[in-house]
VMD Tcl script that draws the C-alpha trace (Angstrom):
set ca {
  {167.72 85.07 128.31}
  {166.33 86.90 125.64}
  {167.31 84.62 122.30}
  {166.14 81.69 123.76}
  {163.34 79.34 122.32}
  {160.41 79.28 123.78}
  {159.57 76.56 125.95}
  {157.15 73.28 125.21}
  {154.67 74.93 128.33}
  {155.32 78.69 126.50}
  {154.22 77.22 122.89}
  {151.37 75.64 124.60}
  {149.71 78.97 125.86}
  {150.22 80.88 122.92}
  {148.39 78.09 120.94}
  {145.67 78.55 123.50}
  {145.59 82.09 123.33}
  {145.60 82.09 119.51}
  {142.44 79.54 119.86}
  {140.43 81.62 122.07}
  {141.24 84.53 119.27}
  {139.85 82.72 116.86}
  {136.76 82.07 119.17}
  {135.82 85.92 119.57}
  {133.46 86.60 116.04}
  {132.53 90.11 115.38}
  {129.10 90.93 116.90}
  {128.86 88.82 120.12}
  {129.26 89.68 123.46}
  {132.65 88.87 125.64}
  {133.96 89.76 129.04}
  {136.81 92.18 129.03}
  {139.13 93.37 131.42}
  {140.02 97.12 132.02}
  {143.79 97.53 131.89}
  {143.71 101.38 131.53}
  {141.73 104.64 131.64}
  {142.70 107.39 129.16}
  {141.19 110.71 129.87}
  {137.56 109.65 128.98}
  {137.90 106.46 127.93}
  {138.68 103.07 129.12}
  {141.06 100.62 127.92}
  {139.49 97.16 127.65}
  {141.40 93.90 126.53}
  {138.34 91.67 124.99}
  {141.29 88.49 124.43}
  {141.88 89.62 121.36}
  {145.30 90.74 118.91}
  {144.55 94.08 119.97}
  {142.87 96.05 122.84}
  {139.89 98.43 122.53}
  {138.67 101.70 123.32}
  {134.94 102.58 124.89}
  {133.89 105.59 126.18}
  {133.67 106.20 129.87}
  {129.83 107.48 129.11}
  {128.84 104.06 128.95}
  {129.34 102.66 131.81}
  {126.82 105.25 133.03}
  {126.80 106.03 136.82}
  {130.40 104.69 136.84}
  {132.30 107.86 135.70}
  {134.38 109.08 137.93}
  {136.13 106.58 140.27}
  {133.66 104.02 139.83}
  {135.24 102.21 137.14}
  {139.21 101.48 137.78}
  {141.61 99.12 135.92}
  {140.95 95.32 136.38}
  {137.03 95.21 136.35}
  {135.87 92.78 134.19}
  {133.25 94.11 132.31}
  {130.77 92.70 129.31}
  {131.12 94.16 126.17}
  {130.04 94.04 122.24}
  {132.34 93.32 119.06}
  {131.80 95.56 116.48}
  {134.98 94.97 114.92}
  {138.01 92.67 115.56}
  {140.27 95.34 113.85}
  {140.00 98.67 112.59}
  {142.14 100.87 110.10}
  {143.75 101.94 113.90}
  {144.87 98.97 114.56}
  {142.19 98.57 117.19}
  {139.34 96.54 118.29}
  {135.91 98.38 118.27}
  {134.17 97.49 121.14}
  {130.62 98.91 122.58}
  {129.33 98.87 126.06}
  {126.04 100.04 125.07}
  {125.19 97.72 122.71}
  {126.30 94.63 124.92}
  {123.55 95.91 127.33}
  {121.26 96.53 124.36}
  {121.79 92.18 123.80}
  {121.76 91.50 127.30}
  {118.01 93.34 127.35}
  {117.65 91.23 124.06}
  {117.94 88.13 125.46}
  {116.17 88.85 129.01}
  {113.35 90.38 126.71}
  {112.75 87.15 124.62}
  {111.94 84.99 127.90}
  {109.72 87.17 129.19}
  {108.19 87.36 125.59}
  {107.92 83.55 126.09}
  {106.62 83.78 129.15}
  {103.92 85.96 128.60}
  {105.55 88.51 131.20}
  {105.38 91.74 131.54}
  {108.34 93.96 131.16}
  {109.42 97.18 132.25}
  {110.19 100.59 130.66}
  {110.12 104.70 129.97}
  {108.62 105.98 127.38}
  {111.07 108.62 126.29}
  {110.53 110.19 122.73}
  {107.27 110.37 120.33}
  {107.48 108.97 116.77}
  {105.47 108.88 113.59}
  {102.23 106.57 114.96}
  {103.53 106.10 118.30}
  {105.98 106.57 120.66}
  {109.78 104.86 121.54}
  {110.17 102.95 124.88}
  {113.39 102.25 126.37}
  {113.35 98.08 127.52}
  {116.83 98.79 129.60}
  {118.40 99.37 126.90}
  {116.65 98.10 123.85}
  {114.22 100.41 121.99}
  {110.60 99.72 121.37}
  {107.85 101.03 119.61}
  {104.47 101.91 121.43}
  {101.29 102.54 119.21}
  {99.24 105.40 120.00}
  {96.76 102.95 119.84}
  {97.86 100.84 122.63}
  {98.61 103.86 125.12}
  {95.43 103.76 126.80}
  {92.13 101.71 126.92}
  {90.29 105.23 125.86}
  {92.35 107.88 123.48}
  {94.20 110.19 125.32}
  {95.69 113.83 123.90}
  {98.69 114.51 126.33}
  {101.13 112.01 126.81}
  {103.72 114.44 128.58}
  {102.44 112.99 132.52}
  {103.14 109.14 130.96}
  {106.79 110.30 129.65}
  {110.33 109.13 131.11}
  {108.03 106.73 134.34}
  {109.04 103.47 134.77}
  {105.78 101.52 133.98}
  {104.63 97.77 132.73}
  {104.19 97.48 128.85}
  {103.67 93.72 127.38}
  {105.32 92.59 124.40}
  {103.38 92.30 121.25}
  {106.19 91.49 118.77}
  {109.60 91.27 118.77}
  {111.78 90.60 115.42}
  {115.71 90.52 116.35}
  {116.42 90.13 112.48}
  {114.86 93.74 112.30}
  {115.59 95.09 115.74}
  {111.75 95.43 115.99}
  {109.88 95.25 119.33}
  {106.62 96.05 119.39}
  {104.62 96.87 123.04}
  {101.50 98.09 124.88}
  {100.38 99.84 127.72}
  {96.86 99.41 126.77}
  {97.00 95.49 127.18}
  {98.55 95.86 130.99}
  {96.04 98.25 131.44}
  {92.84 96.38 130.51}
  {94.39 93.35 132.41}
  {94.21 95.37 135.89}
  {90.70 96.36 135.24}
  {89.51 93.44 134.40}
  {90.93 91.54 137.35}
  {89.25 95.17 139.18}
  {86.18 94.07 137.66}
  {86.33 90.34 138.07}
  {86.69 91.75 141.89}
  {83.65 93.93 142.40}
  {81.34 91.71 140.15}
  {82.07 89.12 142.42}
  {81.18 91.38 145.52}
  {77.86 92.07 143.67}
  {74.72 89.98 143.42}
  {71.23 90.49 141.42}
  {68.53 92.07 143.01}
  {70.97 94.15 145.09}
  {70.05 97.90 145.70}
  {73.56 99.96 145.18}
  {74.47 103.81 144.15}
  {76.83 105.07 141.20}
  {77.29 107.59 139.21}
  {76.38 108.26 135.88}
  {79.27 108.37 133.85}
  {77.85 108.38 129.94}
  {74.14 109.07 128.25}
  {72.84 107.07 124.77}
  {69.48 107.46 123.12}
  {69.23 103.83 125.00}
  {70.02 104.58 128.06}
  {73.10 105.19 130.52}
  {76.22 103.79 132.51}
  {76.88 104.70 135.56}
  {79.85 103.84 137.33}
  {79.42 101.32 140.24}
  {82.96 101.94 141.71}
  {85.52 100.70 139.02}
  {82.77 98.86 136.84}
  {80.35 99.87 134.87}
  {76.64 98.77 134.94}
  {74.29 100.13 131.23}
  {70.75 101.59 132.57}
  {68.67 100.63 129.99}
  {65.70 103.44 128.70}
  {63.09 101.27 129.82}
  {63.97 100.91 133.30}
  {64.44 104.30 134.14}
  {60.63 104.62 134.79}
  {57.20 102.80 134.63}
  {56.19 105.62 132.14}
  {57.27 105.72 128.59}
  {61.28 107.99 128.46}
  {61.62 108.93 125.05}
  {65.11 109.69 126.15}
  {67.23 109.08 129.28}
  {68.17 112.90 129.11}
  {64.41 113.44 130.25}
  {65.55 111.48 134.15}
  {69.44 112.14 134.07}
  {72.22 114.41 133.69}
  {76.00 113.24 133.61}
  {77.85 113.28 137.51}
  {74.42 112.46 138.91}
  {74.02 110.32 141.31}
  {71.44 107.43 141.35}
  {70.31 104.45 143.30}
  {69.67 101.26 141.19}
  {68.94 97.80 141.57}
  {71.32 95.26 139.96}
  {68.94 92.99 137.60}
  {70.86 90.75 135.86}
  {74.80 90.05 136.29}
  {76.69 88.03 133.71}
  {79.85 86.30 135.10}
  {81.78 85.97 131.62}
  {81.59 89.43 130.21}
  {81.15 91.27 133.78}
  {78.09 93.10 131.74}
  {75.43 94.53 134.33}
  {71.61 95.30 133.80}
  {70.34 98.05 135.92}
  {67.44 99.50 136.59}
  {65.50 102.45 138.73}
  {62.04 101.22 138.49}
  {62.26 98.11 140.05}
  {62.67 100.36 143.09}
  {59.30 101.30 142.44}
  {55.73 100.21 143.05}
  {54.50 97.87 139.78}
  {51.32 100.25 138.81}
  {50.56 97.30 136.54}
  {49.63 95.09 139.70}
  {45.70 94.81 140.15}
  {45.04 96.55 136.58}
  {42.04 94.62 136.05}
  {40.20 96.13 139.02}
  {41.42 99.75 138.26}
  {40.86 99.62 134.72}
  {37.49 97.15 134.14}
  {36.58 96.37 130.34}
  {33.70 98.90 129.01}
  {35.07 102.02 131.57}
  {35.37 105.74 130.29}
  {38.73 106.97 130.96}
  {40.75 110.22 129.96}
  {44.37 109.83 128.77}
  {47.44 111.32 126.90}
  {48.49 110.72 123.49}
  {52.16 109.49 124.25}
  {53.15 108.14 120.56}
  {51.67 107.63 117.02}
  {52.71 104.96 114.68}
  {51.45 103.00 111.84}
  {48.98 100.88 113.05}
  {47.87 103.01 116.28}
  {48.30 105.15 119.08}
  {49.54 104.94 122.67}
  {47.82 106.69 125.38}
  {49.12 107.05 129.01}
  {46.64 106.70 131.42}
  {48.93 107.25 134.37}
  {52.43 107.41 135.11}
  {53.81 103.99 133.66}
  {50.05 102.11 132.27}
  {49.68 102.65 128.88}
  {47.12 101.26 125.87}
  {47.30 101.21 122.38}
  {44.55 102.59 120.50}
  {44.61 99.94 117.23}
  {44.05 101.86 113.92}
  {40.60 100.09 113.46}
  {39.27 101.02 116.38}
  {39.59 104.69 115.81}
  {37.28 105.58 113.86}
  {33.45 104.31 112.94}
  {33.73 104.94 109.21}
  {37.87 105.80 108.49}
  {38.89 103.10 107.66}
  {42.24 103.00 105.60}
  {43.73 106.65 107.50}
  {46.74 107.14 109.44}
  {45.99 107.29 113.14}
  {48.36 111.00 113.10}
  {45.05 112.51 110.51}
  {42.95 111.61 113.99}
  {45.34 111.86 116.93}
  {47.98 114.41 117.49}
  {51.05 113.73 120.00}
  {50.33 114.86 123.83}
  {46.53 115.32 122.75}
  {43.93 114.73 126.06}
  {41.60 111.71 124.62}
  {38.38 109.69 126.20}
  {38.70 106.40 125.56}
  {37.43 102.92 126.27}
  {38.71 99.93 127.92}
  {38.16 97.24 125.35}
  {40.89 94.63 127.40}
  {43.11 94.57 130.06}
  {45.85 91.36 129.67}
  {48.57 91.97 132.65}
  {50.34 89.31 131.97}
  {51.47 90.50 128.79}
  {51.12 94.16 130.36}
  {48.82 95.61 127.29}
  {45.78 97.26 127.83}
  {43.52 97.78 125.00}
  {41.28 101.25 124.28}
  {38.87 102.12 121.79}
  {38.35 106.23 120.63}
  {35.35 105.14 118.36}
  {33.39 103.31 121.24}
  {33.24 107.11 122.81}
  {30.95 108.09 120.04}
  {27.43 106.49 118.91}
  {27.39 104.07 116.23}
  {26.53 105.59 113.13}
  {25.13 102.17 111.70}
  {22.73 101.69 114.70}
  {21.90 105.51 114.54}
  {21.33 104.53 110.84}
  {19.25 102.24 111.08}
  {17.27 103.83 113.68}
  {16.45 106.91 111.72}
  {16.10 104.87 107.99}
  {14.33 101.07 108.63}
  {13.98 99.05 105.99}
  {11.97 100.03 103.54}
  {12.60 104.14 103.85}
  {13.78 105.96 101.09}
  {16.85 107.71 101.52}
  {19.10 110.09 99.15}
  {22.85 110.19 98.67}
  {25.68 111.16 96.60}
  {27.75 108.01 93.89}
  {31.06 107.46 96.12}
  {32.65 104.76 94.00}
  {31.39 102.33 91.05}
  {32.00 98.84 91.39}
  {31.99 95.58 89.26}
  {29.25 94.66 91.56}
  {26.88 97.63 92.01}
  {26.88 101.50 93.16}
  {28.45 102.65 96.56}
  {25.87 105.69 97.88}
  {27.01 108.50 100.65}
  {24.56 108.51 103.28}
  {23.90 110.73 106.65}
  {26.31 109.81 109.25}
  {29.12 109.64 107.11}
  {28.07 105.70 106.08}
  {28.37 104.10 103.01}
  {25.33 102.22 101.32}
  {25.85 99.73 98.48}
  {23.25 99.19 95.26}
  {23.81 95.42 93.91}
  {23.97 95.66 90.57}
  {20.92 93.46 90.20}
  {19.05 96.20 92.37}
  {19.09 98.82 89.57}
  {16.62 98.09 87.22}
  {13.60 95.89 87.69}
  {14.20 94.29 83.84}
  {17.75 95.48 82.21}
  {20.77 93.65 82.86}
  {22.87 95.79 86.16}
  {26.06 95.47 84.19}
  {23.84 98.01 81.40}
  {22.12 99.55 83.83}
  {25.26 100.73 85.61}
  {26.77 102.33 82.98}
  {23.93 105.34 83.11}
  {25.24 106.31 86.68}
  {28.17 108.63 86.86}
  {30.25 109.59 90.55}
  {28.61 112.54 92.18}
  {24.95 111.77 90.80}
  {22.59 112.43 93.11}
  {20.27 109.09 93.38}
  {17.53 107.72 95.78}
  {17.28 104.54 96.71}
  {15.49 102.41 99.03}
  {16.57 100.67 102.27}
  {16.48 96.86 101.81}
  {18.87 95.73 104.88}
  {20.88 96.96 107.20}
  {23.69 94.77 109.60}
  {25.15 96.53 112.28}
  {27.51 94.22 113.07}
  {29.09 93.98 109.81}
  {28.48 97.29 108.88}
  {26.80 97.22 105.64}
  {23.88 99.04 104.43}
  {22.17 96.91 101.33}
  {19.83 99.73 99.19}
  {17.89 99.25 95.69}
  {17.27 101.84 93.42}
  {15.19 99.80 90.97}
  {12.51 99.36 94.48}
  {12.03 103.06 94.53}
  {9.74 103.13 91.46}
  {7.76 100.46 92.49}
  {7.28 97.05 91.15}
  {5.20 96.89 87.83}
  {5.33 93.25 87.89}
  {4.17 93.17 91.41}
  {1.81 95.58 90.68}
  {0.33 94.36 87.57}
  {-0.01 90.93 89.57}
  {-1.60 92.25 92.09}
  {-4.13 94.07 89.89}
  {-4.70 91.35 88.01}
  {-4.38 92.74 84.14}
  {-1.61 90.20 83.63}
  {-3.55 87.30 85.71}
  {-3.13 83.83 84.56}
  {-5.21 83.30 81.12}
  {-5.76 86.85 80.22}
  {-5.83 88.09 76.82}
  {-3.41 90.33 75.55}
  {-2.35 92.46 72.86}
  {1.34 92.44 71.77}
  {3.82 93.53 69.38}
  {6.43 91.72 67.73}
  {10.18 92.89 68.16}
  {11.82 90.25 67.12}
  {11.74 87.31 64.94}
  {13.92 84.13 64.40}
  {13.51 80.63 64.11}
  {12.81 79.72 67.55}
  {9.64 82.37 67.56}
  {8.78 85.59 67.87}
  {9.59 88.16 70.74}
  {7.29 90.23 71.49}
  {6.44 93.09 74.01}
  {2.75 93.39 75.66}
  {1.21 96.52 74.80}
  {0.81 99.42 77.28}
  {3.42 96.94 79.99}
  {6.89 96.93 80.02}
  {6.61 93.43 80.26}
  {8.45 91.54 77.35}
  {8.02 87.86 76.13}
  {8.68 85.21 73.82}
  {6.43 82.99 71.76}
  {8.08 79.63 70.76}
  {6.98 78.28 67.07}
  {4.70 75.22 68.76}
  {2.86 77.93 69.84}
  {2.30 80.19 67.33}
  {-0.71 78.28 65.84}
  {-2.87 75.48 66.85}
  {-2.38 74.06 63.60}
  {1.39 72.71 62.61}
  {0.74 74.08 59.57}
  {1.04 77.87 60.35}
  {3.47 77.16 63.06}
  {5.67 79.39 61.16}
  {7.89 83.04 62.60}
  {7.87 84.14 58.81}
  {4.09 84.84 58.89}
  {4.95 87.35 61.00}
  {6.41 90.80 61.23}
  {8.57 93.05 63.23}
  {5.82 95.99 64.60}
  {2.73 93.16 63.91}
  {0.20 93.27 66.89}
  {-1.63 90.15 67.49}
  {-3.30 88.62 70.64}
  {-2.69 85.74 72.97}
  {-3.32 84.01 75.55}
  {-0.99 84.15 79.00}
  {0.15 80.88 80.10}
  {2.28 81.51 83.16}
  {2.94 84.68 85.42}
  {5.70 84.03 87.28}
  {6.36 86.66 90.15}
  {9.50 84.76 91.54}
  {11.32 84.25 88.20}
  {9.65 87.56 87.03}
  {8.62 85.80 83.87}
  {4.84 86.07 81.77}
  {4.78 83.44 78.75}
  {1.90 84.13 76.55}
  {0.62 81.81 73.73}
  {-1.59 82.42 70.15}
  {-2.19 78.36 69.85}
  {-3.83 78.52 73.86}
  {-5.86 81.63 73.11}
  {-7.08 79.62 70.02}
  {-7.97 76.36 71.03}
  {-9.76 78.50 74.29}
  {-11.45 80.21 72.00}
  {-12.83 77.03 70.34}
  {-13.69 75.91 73.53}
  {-15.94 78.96 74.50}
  {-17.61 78.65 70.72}
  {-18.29 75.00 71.54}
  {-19.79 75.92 74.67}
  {-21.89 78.59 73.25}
  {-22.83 77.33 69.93}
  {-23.38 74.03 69.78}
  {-21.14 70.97 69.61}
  {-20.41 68.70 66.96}
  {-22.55 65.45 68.56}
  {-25.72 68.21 66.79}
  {-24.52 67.61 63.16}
  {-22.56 70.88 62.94}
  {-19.26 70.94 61.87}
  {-16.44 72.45 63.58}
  {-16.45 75.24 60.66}
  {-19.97 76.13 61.23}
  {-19.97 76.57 65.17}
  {-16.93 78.99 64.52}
  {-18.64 81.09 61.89}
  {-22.00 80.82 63.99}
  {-19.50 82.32 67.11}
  {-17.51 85.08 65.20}
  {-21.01 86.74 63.28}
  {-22.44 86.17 67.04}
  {-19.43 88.14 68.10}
  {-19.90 90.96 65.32}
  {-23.12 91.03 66.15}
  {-22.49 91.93 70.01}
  {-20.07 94.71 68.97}
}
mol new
graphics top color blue
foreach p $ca { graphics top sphere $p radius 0.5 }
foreach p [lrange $ca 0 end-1] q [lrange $ca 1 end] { graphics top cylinder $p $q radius 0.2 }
display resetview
């Protein structure tokens, strides 16, 4: 009966039904159930007022048959109710939040998820997660950078989730991460198959100026430059070539970073073992000039023994030049073993023990005491620095220029490139050094004089005065160039005429020497000694005052006898 009220049970459902209405929100997910197919799309009922339409498309593989009225199938509310009068309702995107959801646990996880990359993008490329979209990098395509992508495109393949922001719809992955996983359990694998000391063959994959990998078979080992050979490799191009293949021993194997030391001369004899007995200290040998620096020069002696010429012992008598004005790179050289340490592998030469000693064949040719010529190298605060044969240096102290002027005068009458003799006072080998006087090539008057005996001890002299001041008169001996100074006490014998104003500058009087010292190179003559020496002799000759003669008449009675004699 149509008019009839609805039954309690009736109102009941419909209550129910409107409940569950109310329960469906616009963008979730419900389960629908087909209850027609129109042409090419299917008519779902989602429990809502009204039904909805989705295209067949969606349903993918199940067009055609597949899909038939009451499957219950999952789908996504885009809107309750349209201007049609109908719910919008989207397959696709209710597999796009079932991918959602799956994705976040294995984001949680730390899994590893599958997907095609299907389109390229500004900086990257899109991946399709089953159904959600994610961006790819370029970055994170590959461990190395890769130009074609094409062979990678629409394969199922592992990516790992690096992001993922369901506010934004952003999910962010990499292929590079999966990647570098696999090889490094690959690595973790063959490291552990490998042990140091272990002779194996690779290839070589990659040259440096330091050296090379080679490829061990999924892991890479670096060949370092100075393991290639015993010799010196300027550069590992010298021994290799890329795609070669090489034998090597494993040195050194480190179990955290899976890094591996190689190296090709450890499969070599060590030409460093018994060195000492090859190579004794003092020996002549030829070598190679294998590299110049600073402060020497490597020679190669043979094939992996090498010594360093040091800077100072290149040269006798270059002292401050670089070793490349002496040496030149791949030049033959004789050398000498100066020390062989093969514990510290070093080897020691000398180029300047190959040639004579130009201080010893110095000294040989010019002992002391020979008179030699050179050119003024270099003035000094302390003296002259002479050129001499052999390409030597002799030095002049400035108190070996002049026998009585002060060297700092002296000095200053000698100009660089004068042409000088001098005289050879010392020469030490070992230090090098040549001591030479140019004041001792003249002679020494004072030694001279001395040895004559003109300036003896109590001689009388004639002298001039230069100078005079309070303290006396200074005076210079006449026909010497021996100067000297006469205090005031002994200007006189009496106190009375004890006095420097008597006296002038160019007066010549006589007096007595008092001291000739050679050592301190010093003559101190005296008018009051060569008086009261004079009254001695007139005492002597003349009488003495015990007679009755005064000390007035023996003088007079001396001086006429002395005018009397001349």
């Amino acid at each position: 009966m149509s008019n009839a009220s609805p039954t309690r049970e009736d109102f009941a459902s419909l209550l129910e039904a409107s409940f569950h209405e109310q329960d469906v929100a616009e963008g979730t997910v419900v389960k629908g159930t087909v209850v027609a197919i129109e042409k090419d799309m299917a008519v779902i009922d989602a429990g809502l007022k009204v039904e909805g339409r989705v295209a067949l498309k969606e349903f993918g593989g199940r067009i055609g048959g597949d899909l038939k009225v009451g499957d219950t199938v999952e789908v996504y509310v885009e809107r309750i109710e349209n201007a049609l009068g109908e719910a919008v309702l989207s397959r696709d995107k209710a597999r796009r939040e079932e991918s959602w959801v799956k994705l976040e646990e294995k984001f949680n996880r730390n899994e590893k998820v599958e997907g095609q990359i299907f389109n390229q993008v500004k900086g990257g490329f899109t991946v399709d997660l089953d159904g959600a979209v994610a961006f790819l990098p370029r970055s994170q395509v590959d461990i190395r950078p890769i130009r074609d992508v094409t062979p990678l495109m629409n394969t199922p393949q592992p990516f790992q989730i690096l992001k993922m922001d369901k506010r934004r719809g952003n999910i962010v992955v990499s292929r590079r991460t999966v990647l570098e996983e696999s090889r490094a359990e690959q690595r973790s694998e063959i490291v552990q198959n490998l042990e140091e000391g272990q002779t194996v063959e690779g290839v070589v994959k990659n040259i440096t100026d330091y050296g090379a990998f080679v490829d061990l078979g999924g892991i890479d080992g670096l060949l370092h430059v100075t393991d290639m050979a015993w010799r010196r490799v300027n550069h590992p191009t010298e021994i290799l070539q890329i795609g070669q293949t090489v034998k090597v021993q494993i040195i050194r194997i480190n179990q955290e970073t899976h890094r591996i030391s190689l190296g090709m001369k450890q499969l070599e004899a060590d030409p460093w073992d018994g060195i000492g007995v090859k190579y004794p200290m003092g020996v002549k040998v030829t070598g190679r000039v294998t590299n110049i620096t600073d402060y020497g020069a490597f020679v190669e002696l043979e094939p992996g023994i090498e010594g360093l010429i040091h800077v100072s012992e290149m040269s006798w008598t270059k002292k401050n030049v670089h070793p490349g004005k002496i040496l030149s790179t791949s030049q033959e050289v004789e050398v000498v073993v100066l020390e062989v340490d093969p514990n510290k592998r070093r080897i020691s030469l000398g180029l300047k023990q190959t040639l004579a000693n130009p201080w010893e064949t110095f000294s040989e040719r010019f002992p002391t005491g020979t008179i030699v010529e050179g050119e003024v190298k270099n003035k000094t605060e302390f003296g002259l620095f002479i050129g001499l044969e052999g390409d030597v240096d002799g030095m002049v102290h400035l108190s070996d220029l002049d026998w009585n002027r002060p060297g700092e005068q002296v000095i200053e009458e000698f100009n660089k490139g004068d042409i000088v003799k001098a005289q050879v006072l010392d020469v030490d080998v070992e230090k090098e050094r040549i001591s030479l006087g140019i004041k001792q090539v003249g002679g020494d008057a004072f030694v001279e004089a001395a040895e004559a005996g003109d300036l003896r001890r109590g001689a009388v002299v004639t002298c001039e005065v230069t100078a005079v001041n309070d303290g006396g008169l200074e005076v210079k001996i006449v026909d010497t160039d021996f100067t000297s100074f006469i205090r005031r006490a002994d200007l006189a014998r009496d106190r009375d005429e004890q006095r420097p104003e008597r006296f002038q500058v160019g007066q010549k009087l006589d007096a007595r020497i008092t001291q000739f010292d050679k050592k301190a190179r010093r003559v101190g003559v005296s008018i009051k000694a060569l008086q009261i020496a004079e009254e001695k002799e007139a005492v002597a000759q003349y009488g003495s005052s015990d007679s009755g003669a005064s000390l007035g008449d023996i003088l007079a009675a001396a001086l006429k006898g002395r005018q009397d004699d001349e």
